[in-house]
Biotite code that builds the C-alpha atoms (Angstrom):
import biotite.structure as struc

atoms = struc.array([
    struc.Atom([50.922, -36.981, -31.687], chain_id="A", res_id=1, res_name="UNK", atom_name="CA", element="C"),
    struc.Atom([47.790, -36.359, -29.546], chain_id="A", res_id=2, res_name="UNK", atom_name="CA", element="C"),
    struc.Atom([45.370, -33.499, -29.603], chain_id="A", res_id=3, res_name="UNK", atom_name="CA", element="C"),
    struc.Atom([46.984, -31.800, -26.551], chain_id="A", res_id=4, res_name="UNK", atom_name="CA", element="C"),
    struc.Atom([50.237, -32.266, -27.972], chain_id="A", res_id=5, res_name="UNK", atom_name="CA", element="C"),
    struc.Atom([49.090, -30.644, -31.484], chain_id="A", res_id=6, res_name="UNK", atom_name="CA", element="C"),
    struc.Atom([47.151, -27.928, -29.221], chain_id="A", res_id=7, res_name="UNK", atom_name="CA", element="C"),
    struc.Atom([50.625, -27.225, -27.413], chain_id="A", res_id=8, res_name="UNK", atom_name="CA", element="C"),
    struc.Atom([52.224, -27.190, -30.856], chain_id="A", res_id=9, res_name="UNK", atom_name="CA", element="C"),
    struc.Atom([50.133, -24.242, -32.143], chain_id="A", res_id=10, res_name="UNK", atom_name="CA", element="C"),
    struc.Atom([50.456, -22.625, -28.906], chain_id="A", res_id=11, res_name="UNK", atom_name="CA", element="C"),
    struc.Atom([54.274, -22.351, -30.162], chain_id="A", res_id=12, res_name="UNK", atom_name="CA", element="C"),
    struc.Atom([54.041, -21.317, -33.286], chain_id="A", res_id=13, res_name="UNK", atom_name="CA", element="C"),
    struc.Atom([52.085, -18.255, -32.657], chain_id="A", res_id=14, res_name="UNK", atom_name="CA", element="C"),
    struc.Atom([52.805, -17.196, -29.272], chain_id="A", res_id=15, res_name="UNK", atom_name="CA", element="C"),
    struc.Atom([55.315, -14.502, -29.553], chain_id="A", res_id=16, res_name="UNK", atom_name="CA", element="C"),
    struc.Atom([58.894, -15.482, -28.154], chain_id="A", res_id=17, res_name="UNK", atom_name="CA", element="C"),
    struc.Atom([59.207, -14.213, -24.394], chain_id="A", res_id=18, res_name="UNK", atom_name="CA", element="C"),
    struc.Atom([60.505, -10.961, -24.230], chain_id="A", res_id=19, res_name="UNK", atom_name="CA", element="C"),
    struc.Atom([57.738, -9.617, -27.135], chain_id="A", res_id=20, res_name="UNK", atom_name="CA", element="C"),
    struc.Atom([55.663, -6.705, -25.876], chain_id="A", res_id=21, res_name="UNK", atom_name="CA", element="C"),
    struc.Atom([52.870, -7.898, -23.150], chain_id="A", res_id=22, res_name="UNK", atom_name="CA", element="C"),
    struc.Atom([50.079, -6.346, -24.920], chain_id="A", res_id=23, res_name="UNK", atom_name="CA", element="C"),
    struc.Atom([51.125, -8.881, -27.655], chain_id="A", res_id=24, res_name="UNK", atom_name="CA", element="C"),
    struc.Atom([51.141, -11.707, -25.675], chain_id="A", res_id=25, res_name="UNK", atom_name="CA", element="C"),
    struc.Atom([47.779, -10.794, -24.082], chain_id="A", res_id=26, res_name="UNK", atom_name="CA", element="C"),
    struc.Atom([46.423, -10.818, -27.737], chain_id="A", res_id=27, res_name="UNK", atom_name="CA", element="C"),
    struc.Atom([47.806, -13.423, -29.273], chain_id="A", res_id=28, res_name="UNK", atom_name="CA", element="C"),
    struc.Atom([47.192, -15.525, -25.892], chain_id="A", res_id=29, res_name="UNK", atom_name="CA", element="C"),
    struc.Atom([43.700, -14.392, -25.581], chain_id="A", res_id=30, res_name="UNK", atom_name="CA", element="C"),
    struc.Atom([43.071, -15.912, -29.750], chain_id="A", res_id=31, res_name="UNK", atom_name="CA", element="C"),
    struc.Atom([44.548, -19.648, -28.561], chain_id="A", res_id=32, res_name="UNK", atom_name="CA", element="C"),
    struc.Atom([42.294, -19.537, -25.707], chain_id="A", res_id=33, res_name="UNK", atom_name="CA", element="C"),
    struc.Atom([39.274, -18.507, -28.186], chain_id="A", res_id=34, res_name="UNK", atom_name="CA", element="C"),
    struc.Atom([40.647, -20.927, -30.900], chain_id="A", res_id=35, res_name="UNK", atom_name="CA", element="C"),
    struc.Atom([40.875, -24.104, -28.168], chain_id="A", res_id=36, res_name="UNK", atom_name="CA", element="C"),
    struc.Atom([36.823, -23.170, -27.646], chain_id="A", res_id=37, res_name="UNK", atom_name="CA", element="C"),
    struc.Atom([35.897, -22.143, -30.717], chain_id="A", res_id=38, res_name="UNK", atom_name="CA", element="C"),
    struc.Atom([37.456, -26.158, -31.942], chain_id="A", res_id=39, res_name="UNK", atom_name="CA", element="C"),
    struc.Atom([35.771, -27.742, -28.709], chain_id="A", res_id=40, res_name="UNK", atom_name="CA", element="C"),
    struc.Atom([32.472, -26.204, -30.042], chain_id="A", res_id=41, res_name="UNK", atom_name="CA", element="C"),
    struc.Atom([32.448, -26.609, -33.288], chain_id="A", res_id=42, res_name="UNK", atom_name="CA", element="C"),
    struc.Atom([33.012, -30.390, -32.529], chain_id="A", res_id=43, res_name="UNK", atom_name="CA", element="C"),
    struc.Atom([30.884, -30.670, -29.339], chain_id="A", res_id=44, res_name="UNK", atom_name="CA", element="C"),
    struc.Atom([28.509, -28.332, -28.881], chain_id="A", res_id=45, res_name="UNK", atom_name="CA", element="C"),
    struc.Atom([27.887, -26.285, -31.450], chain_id="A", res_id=46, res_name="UNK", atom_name="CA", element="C"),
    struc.Atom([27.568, -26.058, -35.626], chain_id="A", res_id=47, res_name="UNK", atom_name="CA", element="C"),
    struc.Atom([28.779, -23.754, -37.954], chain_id="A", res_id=48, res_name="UNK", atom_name="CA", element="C"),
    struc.Atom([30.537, -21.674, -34.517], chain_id="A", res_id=49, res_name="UNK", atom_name="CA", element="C"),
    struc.Atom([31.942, -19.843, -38.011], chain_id="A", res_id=50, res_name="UNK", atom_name="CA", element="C"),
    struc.Atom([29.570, -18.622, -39.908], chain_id="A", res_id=51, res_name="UNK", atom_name="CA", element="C"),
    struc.Atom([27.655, -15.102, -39.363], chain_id="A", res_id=52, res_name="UNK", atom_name="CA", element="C"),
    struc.Atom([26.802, -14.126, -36.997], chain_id="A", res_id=53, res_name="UNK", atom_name="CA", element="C"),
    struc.Atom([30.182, -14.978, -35.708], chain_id="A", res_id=54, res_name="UNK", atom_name="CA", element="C"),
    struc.Atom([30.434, -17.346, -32.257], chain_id="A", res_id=55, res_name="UNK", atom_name="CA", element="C"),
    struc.Atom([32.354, -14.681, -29.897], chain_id="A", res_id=56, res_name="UNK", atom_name="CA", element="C"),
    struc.Atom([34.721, -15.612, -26.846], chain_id="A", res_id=57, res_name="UNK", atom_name="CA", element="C"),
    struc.Atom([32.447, -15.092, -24.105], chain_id="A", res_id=58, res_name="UNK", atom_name="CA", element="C"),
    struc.Atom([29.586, -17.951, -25.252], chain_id="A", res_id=59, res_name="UNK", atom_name="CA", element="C"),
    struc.Atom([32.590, -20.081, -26.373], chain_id="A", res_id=60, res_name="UNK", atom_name="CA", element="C"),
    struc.Atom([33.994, -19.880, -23.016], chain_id="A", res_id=61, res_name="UNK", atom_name="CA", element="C"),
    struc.Atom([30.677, -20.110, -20.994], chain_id="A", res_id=62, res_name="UNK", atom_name="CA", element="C"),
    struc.Atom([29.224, -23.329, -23.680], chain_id="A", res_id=63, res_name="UNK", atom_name="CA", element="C"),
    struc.Atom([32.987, -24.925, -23.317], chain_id="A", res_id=64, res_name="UNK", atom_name="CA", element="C"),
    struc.Atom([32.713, -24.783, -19.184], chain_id="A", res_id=65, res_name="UNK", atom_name="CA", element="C"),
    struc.Atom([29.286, -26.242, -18.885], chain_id="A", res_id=66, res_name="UNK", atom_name="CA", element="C"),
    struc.Atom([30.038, -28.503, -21.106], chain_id="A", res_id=67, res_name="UNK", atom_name="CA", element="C"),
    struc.Atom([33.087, -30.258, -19.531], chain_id="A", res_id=68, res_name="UNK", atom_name="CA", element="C"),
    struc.Atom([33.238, -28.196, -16.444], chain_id="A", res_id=69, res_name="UNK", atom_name="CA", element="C"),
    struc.Atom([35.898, -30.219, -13.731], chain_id="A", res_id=70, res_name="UNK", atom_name="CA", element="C"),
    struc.Atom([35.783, -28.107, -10.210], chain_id="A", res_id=71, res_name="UNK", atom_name="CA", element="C"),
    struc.Atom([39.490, -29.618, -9.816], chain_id="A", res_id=72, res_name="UNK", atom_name="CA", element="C"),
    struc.Atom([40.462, -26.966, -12.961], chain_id="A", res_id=73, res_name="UNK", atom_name="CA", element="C"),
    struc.Atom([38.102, -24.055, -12.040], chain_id="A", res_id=74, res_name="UNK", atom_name="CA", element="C"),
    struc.Atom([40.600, -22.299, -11.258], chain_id="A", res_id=75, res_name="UNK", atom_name="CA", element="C"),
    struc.Atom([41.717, -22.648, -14.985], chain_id="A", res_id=76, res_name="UNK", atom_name="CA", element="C"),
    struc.Atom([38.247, -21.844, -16.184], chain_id="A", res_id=77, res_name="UNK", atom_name="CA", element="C"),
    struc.Atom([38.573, -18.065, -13.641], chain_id="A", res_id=78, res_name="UNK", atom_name="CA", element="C"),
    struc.Atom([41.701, -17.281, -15.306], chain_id="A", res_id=79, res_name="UNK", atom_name="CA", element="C"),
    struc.Atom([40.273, -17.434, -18.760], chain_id="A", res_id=80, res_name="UNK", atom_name="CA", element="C"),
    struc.Atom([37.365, -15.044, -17.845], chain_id="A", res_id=81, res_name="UNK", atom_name="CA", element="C"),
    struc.Atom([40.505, -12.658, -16.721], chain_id="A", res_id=82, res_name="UNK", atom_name="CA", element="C"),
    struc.Atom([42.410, -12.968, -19.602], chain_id="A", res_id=83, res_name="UNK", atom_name="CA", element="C"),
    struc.Atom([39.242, -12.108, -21.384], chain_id="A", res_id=84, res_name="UNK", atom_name="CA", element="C"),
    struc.Atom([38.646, -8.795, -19.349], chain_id="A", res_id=85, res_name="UNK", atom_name="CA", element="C"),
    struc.Atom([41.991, -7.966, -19.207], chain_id="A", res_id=86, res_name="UNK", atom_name="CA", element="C"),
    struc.Atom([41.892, -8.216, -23.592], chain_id="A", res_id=87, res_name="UNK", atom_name="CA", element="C"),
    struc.Atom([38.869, -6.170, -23.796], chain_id="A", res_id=88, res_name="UNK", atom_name="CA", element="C"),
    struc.Atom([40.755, -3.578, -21.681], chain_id="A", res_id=89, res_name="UNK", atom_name="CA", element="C"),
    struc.Atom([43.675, -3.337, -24.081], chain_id="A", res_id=90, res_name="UNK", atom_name="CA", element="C"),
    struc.Atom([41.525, -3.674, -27.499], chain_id="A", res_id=91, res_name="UNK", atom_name="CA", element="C"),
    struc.Atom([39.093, -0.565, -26.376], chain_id="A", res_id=92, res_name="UNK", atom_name="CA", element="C"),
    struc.Atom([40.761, 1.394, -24.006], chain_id="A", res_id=93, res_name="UNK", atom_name="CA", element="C"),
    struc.Atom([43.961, 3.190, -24.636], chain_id="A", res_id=94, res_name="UNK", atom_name="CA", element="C"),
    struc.Atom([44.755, 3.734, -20.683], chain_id="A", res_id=95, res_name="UNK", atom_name="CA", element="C"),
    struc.Atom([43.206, 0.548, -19.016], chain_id="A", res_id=96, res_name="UNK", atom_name="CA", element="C"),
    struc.Atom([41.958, 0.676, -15.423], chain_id="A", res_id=97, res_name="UNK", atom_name="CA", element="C"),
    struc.Atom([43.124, -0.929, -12.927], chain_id="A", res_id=98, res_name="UNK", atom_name="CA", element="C"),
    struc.Atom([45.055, -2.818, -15.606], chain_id="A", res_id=99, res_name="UNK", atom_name="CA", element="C"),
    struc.Atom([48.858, -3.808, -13.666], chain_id="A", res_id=100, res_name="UNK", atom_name="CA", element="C"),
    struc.Atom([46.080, -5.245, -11.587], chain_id="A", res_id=101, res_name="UNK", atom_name="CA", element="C"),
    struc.Atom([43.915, -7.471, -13.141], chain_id="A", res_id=102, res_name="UNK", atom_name="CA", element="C"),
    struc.Atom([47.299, -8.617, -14.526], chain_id="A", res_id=103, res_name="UNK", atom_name="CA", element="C"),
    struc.Atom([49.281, -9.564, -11.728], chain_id="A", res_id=104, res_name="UNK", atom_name="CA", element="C"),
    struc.Atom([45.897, -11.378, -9.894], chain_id="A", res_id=105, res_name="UNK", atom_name="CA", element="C"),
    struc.Atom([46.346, -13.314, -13.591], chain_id="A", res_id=106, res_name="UNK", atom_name="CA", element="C"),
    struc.Atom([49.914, -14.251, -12.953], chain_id="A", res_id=107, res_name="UNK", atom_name="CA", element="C"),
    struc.Atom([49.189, -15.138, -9.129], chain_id="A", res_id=108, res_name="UNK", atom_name="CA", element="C"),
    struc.Atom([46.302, -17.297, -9.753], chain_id="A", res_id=109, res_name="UNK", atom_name="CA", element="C"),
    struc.Atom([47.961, -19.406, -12.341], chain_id="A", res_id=110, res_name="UNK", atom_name="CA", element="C"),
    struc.Atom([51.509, -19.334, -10.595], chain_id="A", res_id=111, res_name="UNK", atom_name="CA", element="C"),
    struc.Atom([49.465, -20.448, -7.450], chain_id="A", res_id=112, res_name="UNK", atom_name="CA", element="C"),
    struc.Atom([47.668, -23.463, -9.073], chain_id="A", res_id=113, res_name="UNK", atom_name="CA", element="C"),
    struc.Atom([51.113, -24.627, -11.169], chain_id="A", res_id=114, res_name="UNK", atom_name="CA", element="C"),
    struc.Atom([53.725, -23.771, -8.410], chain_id="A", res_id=115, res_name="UNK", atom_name="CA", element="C"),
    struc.Atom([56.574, -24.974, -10.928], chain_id="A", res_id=116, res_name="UNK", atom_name="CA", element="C"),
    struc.Atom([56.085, -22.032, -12.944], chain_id="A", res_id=117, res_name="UNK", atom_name="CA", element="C"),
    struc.Atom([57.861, -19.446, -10.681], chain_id="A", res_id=118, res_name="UNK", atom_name="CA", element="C"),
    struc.Atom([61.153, -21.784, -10.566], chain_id="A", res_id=119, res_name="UNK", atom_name="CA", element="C"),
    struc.Atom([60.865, -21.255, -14.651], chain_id="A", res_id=120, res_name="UNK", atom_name="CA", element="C"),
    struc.Atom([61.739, -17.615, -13.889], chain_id="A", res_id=121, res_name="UNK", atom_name="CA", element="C"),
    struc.Atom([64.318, -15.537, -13.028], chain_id="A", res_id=122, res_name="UNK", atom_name="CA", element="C"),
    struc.Atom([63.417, -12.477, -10.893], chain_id="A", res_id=123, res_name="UNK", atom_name="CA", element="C"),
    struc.Atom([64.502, -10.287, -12.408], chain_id="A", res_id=124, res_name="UNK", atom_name="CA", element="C"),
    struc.Atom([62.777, -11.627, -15.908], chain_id="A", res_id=125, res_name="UNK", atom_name="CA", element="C"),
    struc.Atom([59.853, -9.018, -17.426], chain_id="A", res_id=126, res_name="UNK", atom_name="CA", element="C"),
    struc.Atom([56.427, -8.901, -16.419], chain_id="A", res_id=127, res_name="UNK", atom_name="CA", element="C"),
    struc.Atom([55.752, -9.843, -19.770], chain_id="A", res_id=128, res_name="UNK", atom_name="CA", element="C"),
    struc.Atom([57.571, -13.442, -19.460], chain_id="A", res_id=129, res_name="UNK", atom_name="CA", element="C"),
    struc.Atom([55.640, -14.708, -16.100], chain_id="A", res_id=130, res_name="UNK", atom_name="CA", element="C"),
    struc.Atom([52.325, -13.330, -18.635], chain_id="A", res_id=131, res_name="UNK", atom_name="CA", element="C"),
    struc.Atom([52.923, -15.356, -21.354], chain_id="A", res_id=132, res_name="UNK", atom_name="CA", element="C"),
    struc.Atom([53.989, -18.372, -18.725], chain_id="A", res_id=133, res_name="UNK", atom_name="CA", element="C"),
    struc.Atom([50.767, -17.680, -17.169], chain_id="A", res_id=134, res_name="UNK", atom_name="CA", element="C"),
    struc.Atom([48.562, -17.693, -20.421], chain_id="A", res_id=135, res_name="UNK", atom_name="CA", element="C"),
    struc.Atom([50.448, -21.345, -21.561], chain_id="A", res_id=136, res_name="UNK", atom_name="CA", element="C"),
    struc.Atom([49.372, -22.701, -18.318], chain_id="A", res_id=137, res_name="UNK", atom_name="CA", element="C"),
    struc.Atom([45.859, -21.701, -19.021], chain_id="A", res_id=138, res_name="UNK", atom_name="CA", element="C"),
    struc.Atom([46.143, -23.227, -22.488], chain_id="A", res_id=139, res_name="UNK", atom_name="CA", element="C"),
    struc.Atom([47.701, -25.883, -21.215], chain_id="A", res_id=140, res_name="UNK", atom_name="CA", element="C"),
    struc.Atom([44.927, -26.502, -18.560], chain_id="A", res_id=141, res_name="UNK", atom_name="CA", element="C"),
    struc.Atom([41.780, -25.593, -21.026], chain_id="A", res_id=142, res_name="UNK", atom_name="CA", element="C"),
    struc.Atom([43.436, -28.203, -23.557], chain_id="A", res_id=143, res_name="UNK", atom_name="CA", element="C"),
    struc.Atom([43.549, -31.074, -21.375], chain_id="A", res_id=144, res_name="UNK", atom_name="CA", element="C"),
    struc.Atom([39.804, -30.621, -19.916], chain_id="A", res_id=145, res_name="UNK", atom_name="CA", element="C"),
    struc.Atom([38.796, -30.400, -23.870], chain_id="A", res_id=146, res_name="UNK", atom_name="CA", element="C"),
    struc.Atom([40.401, -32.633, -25.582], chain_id="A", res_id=147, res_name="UNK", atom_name="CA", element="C"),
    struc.Atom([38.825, -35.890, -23.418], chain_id="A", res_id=148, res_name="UNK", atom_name="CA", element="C"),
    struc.Atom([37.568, -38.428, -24.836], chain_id="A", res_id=149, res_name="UNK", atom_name="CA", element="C"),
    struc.Atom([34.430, -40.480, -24.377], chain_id="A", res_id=150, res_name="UNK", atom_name="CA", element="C"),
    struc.Atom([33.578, -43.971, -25.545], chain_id="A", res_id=151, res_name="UNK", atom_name="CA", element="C"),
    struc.Atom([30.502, -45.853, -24.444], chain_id="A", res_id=152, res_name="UNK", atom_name="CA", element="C"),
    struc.Atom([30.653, -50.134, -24.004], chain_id="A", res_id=153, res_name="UNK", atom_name="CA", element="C"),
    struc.Atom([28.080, -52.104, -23.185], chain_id="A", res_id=154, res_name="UNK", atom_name="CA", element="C"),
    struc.Atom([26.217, -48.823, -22.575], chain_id="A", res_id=155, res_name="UNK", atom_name="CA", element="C"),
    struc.Atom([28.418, -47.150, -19.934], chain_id="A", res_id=156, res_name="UNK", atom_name="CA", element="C"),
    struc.Atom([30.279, -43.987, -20.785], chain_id="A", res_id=157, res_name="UNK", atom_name="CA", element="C"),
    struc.Atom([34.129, -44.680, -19.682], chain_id="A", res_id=158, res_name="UNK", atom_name="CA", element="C"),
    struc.Atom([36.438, -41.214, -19.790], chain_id="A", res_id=159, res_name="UNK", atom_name="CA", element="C"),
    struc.Atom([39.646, -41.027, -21.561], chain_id="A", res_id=160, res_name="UNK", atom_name="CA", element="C"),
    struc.Atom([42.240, -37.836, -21.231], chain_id="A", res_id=161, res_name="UNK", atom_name="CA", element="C"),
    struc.Atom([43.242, -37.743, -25.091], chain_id="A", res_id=162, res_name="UNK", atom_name="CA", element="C"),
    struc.Atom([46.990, -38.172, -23.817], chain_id="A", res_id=163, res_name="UNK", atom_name="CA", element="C"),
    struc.Atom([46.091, -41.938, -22.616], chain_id="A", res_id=164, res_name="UNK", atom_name="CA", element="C"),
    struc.Atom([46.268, -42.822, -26.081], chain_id="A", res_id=165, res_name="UNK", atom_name="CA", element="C"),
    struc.Atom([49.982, -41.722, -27.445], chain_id="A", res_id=166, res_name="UNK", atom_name="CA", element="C"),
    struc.Atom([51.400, -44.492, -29.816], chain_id="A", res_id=167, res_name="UNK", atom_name="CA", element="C"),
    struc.Atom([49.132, -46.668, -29.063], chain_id="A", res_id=168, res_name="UNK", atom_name="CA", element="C"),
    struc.Atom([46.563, -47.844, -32.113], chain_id="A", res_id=169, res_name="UNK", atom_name="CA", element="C"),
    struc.Atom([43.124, -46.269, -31.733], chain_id="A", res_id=170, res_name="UNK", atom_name="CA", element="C"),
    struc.Atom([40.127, -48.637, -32.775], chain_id="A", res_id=171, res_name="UNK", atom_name="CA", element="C"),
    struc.Atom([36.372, -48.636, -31.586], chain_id="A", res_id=172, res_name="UNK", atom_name="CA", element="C"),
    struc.Atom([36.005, -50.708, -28.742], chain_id="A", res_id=173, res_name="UNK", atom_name="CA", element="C"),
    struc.Atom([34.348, -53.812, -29.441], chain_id="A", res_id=174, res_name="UNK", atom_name="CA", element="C"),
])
C-alpha cells in the first residue's frame, strides 16, 4: 500500500454509503478534506496543527495550496474552497442561501474536470450520489498533489507521485 491508496482507504470507511442523506455526505466529506490537510501540515508545514488553539480548515487549505500548489489541479484546489462554503452553510444556517446552487456548481466543476464520473451515474440516481462522487474526486485529487514525494541527489530535488513507488522497496538514494 501507498499513501494515496491508504488515503482512499479512509475515504471508504467513513464516507457514508451513497444513498445517505447529502447533508451527511457534505460533512463527513468536508472532515477527509480537512483530515488530508490537517496530515499534509502536520508533516510539511506546520507543528503541533493539534494542539490549542486548534489549526482550522481554512489555513489548512490555504498553507496546503501554497505549499504544493499545481495550476494543472486548481481546479481541485476551487472545489475545496466550495465544499468549505457550502459546510459552513449547513453547520450555521438552518435554511442555506443559495444552497442547491453552490451545490450543483460543486458537482459541475468536478464532473467537468473528471468527465468519467457522469458515466458512474444513472440519471435518475439522487443528488446526493453525484455529491459524494464529486467530494471523492476532490479527495482523490487533493491526495495525489499531497502525498508527493521529494528526494534530493547530488543536490537536485527530483519529484516522485507517492504511487511511483507500489511494491517496489523504498531505500534512500545513494
Amino acid at each position: 500500500m501507498n499513501a494515496v491508496s491508504d488515503d482512499i482507504q479512509l475515504f471508504n470507511d467513513h464516507m457514508p454509503p451513497l444513498g445517505s442523506d447529502e447533508a451527511l455526505m457534505v460533512l463527513k466529506g468536508h472532515l477527509l478534506v480537512e483530515q488530508l490537510l490537517r496530515a499534509f501540515c502536520t508533516k510539511h508545514v506546520f507543528v503541533d496543527v493539534d494542539e490549542p488553539p486548534r489549526v482550522q480548515f481554512f489555513t489548512l487549505y490555504w498553507a496546503a495550496r501554497a505549499a504544493c500548489y499545481d495550476e494543472s489541479i486548481g481546479w481541485a484546489w476551487r472545489a475545496a474552497n466550495q465544499l468549505n462554503s457550502i459546510r459552513n452553510d449547513l453547520a450555521h444556517q438552518l435554511t442555506p442561501k443559495a444552497h442547491e446552487r453552490k451545490v450543483e456548481a460543486l458537482i459541475d466543476v468536478v464532473f467537468e474536470h473528471r468527465p468519467m464520473f457522469k458515466s458512474l451515474l444513472k440519471a435518475d440516481q439522487p443528488r446526493g450520489n453525484r455529491v459524494a462522487l464529486a467530494i471523492f474526486g476532490i479527495y482523490d485529487e487533493i491526495s495525489r498533489a499531497l502525498n508527493v514525494e521529494v528526494f534530493t541527489h547530488e543536490g537536485e530535488e527530483t519529484f516522485f507521485d507517492a504511487g511511483d513507488f507500489i511494491d517496489l522497496p523504498l531505500s534512500d538514494p545513494p
